[in-house]
C-alpha positions in Angstrom: 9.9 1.4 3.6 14.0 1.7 3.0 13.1 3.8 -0.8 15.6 7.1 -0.4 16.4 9.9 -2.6 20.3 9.8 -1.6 22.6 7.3 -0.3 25.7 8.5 2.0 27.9 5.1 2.8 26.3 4.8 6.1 22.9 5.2 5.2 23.2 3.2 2.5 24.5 -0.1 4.9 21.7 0.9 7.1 18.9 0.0 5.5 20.9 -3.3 3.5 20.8 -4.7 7.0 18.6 -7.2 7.5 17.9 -6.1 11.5 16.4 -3.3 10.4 12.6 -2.9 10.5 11.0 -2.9 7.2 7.1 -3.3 8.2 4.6 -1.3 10.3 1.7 -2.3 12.3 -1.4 -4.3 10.6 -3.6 -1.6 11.9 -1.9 1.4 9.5 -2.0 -1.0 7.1 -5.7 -1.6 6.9 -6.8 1.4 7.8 -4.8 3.0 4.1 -5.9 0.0 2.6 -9.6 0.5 2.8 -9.0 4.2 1.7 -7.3 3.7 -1.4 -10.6 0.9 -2.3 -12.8 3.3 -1.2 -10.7 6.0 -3.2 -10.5 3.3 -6.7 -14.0 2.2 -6.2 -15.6 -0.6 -8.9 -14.4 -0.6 -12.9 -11.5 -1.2 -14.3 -8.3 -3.0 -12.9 -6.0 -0.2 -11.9 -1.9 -0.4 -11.6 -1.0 0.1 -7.7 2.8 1.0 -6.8 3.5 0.3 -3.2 6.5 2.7 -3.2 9.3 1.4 0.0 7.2 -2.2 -0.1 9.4 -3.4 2.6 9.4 -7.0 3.2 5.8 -7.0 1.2 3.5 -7.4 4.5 1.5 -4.4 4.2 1.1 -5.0 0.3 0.2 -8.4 1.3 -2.7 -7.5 3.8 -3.6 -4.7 1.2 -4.3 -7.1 -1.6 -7.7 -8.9 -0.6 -9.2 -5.3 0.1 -8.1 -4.6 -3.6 -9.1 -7.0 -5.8 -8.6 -6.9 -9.7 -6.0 -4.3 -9.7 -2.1 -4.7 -10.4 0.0 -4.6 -7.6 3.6 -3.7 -7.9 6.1 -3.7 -4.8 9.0 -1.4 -5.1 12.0 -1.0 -3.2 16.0 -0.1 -3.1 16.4 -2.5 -0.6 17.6 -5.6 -2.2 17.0 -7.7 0.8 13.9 -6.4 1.6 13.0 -6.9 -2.1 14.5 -10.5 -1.7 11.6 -10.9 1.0 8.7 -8.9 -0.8 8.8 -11.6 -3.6 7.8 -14.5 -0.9 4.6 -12.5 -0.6 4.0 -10.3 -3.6 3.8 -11.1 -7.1 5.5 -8.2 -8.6 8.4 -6.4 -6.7 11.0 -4.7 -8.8 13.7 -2.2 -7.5 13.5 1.3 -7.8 14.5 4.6 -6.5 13.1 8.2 -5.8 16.6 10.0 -6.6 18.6 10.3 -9.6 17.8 7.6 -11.5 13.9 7.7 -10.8 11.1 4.8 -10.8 11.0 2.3 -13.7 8.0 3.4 -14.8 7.1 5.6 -17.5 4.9 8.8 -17.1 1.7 9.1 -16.1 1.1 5.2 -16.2 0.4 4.5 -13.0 -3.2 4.5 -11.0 -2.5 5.0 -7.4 0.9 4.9 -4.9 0.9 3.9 -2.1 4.0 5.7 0.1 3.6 4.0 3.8 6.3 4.9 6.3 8.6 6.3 3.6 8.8 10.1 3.8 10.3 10.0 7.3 13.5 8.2 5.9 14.1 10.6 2.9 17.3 13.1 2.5 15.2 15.0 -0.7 11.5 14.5 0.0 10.1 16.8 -2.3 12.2 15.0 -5.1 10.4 11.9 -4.4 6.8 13.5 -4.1 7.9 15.2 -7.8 9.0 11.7 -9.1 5.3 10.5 -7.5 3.8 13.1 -9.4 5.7 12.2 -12.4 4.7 8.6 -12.6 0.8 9.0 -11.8 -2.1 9.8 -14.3 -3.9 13.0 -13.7 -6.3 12.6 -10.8 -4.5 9.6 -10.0 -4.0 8.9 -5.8 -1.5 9.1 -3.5 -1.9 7.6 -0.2 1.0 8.2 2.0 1.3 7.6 6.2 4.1 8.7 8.4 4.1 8.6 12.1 3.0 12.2 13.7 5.5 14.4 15.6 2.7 16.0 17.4 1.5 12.6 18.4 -0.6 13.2 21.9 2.5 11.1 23.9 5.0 13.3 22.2 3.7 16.8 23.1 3.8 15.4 26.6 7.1 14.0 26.3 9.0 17.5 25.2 6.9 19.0 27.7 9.4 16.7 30.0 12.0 17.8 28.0 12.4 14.3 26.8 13.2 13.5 22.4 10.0 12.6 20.8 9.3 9.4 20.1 9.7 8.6 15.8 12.9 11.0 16.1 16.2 9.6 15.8 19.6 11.5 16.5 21.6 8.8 15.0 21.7 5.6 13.7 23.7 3.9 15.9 21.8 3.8 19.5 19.0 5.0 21.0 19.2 9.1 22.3 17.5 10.2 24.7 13.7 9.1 23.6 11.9 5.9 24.5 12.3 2.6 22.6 14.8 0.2 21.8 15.0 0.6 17.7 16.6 2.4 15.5 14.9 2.9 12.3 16.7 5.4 10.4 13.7 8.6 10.6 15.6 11.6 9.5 12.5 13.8 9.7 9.3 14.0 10.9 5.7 16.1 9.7 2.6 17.3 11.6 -0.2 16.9 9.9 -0.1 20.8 8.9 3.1 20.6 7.8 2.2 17.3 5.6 -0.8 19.1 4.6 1.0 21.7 2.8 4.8 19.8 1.6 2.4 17.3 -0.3 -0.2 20.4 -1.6 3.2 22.3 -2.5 4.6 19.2 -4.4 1.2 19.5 -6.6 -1.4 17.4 -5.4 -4.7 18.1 -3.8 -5.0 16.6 -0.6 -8.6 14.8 -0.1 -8.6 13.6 3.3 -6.4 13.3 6.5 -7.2 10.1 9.0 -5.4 9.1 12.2 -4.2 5.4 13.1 -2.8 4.0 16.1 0.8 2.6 16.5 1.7 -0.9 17.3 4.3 0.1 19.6 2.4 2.0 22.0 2.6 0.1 25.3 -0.4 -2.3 25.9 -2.1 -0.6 28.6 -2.2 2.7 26.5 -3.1 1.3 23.1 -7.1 1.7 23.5 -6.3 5.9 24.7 -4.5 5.5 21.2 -6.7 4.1 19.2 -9.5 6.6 20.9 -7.2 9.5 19.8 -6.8 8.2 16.2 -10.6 10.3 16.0 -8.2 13.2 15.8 -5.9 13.2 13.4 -3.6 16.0 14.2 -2.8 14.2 18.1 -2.9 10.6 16.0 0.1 8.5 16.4 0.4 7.6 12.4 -1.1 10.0 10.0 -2.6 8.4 6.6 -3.3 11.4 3.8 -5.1 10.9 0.7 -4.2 12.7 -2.1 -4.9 13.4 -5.8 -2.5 14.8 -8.6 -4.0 18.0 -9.6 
């Protein structure tokens, strides 16, 4: 999840070191996993790029559900990358800025873009490059954690930072948790509704998923109030290019 459209010094050290985070929850993973099958359906084998792969685990757990069909991991990261290829058998680096994916256009199938978007200077660059790379009608399936997650309107109600939202990315400010993972902005699911329809695709459906950090005694509220997307803790959109 460390792919970014631009790369100041101290972002770019941030996501080359190896404390950082580089997979989400199972869950979020399964849950996007089953859409994009359901979205693919039976036929031919289809070219999938998992776009910000990460250390390869939610590729990984992706696989079984979608037999047949090419998998590519992609990520700046070279560590990360360094990790994807223990569990992936393609992962090649790439980039949503200047230089673009290394992929021609329109000669991929589906993307998937999981815990990405949050991290990006230039997202509508990257949703562009997306479009760029992906046949016509071809699917997007991207997830980023919810500002308007049900424990976050109650937290600014408390006058308390959200939880997803960073100040810095050095130390935790003023919101609950103990990690800093480098989130420079965050979407409801209106507003992710409309940056992806503006970017040129048409969005197909919108599911909620719950969040592997929630604290043990809340997680089965969470996963109750993944039924509604727009309180959901992670957001998972399915999208065609138009």
């Amino acid at each position: 999840m460390t792919a970014t459209t631009s790369h100041p010094p101290g972002l770019r050290d941030f996501y080359e070191n190896p404390a950082v985070p580089v997979a989400s929850g199972p869950s979020r993973s399964l849950r996007q996993a089953r859409m994009l099958a359901a979205a693919l359906g039976t036929g031919r084998p289809r070219t999938v790029l998992d776009i910000g792969c990460g250390d390869g685990t939610a590729a990984a757990l992706a696989a079984p559900l979608l037999p047949g069909h090419r998998l590519v991991g992609v990520d700046w990261s070279q560590d990360a990358l360094r990790r994807a290829r223990t569990r992936l058998p393609y992962a090649v680096r790439g980039e949503l800025g200047d230089s673009g994916l290394p992929f021609g256009t329109e000669s991929v199938d589906a993307v998937l873009f999981s815990e990405v978007i949050e991290h990006l200077v230039d997202p509508d660059a990257a949703l562009e490059e997306i479009r760029r790379v992906l046949r016509p009608g071809g699917h997007l399936l991207l997830s980023t954690p919810n500002l308007a997650a049900w424990y976050n309107r109650a937290l600014l109600l408390a006058g308390v930072q959200p939880v997803f939202s960073e100040v810095s990315l050095r130390a935790i400010h003023g919101r609950p948790g103990r990690e800093v993972v480098g989130h420079l902005r965050l979407c409801t699911a209106r507003a992710l509704r409309e940056l992806v329809t503006a970017s040129g695709f048409a969005v197909v459906g919108l599911q909620g998923a719950p969040f592997h950090g929630v604290p043990r005694p809340l997680r089965p509220l969470d996963r109750l109030v993944c039924r509604r997307p727009s309180l959901a803790s992670i957001l998972l959109l399915h999208a065609r290019k138009t």
